[in-house]
C-alpha positions in Angstrom: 15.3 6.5 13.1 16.7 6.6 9.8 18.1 3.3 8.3 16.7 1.8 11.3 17.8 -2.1 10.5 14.6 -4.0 12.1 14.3 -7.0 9.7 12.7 -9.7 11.2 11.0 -7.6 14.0 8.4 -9.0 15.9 5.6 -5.7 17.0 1.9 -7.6 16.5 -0.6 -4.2 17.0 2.4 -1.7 17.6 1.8 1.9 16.9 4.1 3.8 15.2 3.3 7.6 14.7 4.8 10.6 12.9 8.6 8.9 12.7 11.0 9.4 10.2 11.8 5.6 9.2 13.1 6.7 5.6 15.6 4.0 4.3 14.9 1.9 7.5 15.2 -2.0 6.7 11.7 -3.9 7.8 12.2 -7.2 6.4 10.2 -10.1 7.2 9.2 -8.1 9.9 5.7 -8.9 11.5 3.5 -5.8 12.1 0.1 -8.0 12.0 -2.9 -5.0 13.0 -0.4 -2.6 13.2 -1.0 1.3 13.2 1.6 3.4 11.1 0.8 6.7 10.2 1.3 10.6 10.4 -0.7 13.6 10.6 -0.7 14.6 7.8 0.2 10.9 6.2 3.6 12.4 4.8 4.8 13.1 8.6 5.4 9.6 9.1 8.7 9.1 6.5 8.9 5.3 5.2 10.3 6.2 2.1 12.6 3.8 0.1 12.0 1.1 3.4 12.2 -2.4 2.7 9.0 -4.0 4.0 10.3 -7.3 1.6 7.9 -10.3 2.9 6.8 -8.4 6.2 3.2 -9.2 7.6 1.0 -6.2 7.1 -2.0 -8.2 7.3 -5.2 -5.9 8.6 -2.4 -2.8 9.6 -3.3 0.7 9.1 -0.8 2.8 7.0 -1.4 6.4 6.2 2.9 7.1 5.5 5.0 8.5 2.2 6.6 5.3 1.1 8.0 6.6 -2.2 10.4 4.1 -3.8 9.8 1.8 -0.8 9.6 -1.9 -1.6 6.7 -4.2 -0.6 7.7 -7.2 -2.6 5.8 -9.9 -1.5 4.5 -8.7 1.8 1.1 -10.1 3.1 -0.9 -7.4 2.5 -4.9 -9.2 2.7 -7.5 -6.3 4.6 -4.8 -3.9 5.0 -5.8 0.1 5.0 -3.2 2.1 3.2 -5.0 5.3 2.4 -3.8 8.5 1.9 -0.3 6.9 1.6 2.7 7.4 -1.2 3.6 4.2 -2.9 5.1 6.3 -6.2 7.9 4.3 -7.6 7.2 1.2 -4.7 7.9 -2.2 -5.5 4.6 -4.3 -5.4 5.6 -7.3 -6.8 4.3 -10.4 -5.7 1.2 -8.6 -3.5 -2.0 -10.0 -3.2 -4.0 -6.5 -1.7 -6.6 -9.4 -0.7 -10.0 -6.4 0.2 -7.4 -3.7 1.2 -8.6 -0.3 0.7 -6.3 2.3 -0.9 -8.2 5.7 -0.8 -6.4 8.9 -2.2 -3.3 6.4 -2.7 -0.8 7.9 -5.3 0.7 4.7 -7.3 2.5 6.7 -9.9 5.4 4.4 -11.3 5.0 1.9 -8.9 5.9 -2.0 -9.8 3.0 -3.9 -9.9 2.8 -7.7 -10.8 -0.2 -9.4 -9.0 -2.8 -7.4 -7.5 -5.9 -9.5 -7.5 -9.7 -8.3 -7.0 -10.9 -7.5 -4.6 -9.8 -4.2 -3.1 -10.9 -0.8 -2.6 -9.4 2.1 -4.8 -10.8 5.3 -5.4 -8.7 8.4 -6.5 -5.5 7.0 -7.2 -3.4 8.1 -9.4 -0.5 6.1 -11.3 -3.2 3.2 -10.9 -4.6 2.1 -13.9 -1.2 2.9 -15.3 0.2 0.2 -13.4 -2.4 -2.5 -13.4 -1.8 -2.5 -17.1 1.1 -5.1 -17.1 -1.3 -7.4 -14.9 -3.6 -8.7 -17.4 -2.2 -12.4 -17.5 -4.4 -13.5 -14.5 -7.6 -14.7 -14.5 -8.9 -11.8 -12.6 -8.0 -8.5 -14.7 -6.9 -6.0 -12.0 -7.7 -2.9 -14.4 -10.8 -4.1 -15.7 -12.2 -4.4 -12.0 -10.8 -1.2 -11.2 -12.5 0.5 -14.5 -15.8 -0.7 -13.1 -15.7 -0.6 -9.7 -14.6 3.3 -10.9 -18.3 3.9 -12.6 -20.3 2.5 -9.8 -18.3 4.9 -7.7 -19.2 8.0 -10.1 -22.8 7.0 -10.2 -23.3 6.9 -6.5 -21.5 10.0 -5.8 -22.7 13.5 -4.5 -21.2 15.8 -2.9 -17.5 16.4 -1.8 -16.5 13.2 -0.7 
C-alpha cells in the first residue's frame, strides 16, 4: 500500500498490522485508539508518511516512521514505543503523557514537546529537545530528571 493517499480518513480503533504504508499520505486523518504496529515494529513501514494534523490521540504505534512528518498531529496519551521517528517532523506536537520507550529520535524536528511524557532509552532525544527551551516547561530539563529517577530505581534487565 505504498503512497496509499488516505488524507482525511475516517478509522476510529482500526488496526493496522505489519503493512508497508511507506510514503502513504495520512493527512488530517482520524485514527483516535487506533492500533498500528509490526512484529518486530520495523515490519509495519510508515516511513516518510504524512500524518500532518491527523488524530492519534490514545493510538498504539510500534512502526519505522523515518523522515515521516507528524506536524501538528494530536498526539495527548499516545504509545509510540519501540518506533523510528529519525529525521520526523514534530513540529507543533504536544506528546500530552505519551510514552516513547526504546524510541529512536535522532535528527528528528522538534518544536513543542511539553512535560509530561514518558521517555526512557531514546536516542537523538535530548539532542532534539535542545532547541525547545523557550517554554515555560523545559522539555530537556524534565527529561534529564525524569532520566535519574529512572537510573535510581532500576535493577535488572529491563
Amino acid at each position: 500500500m505504498r503512497y496509499a493517499r488516505l488524507g482525511g480518513f475516517r478509522a476510529r480503533c482500526a488496526f493496522i498490522r505489519d503493512c508497508d504504508l511507506d510514503d502513504a499520505d495520512f493527512s488530517q486523518a482520524y485514527l483516535y485508539r487506533s492500533m498500528i504496529a509490526g512484529d518486530p515494529p520495523q515490519s509495519m513501514a510508515l516511513n516518510r508518511a504524512n500524518f500532518e494534523g491527523a488524530n492519534l490521540v490514545q493510538s498504539y504505534i510500534a512502526a519505522g516512521m523515518t523522515g515521516s512528518n507528524l506536524e501538528a498531529a494530536r498526539t495527548a496519551y499516545v504509545r509510540m514505543n519501540q518506533s523510528s521517528l529519525r529525521k520526523a517532523n514534530l513540529s507543533g506536537v504536544t506528546p500530552f503523557q505519551a510514552s516513547f520507550v526504546k524510541t529512536d529520535f535522532s535528527d528528528a524536528e522538534i518544536t513543542t514537546f511539553e512535560p509530561p511524557f514518558f521517555a526512557d532509552r531514546c536516542p537523538g532525544l535530548q539532542a532534539a529537545l535542545e532547541g525547545v527551551e523557550d517554554q515555560k516547561y523545559k522539555p530537556s530539563e524534565y527529561l534529564a530528571d525524569f532520566s535519574s529517577l529512572m537510573r535510581r530505581g532500576r535493577e535488572g534487565s529491563s
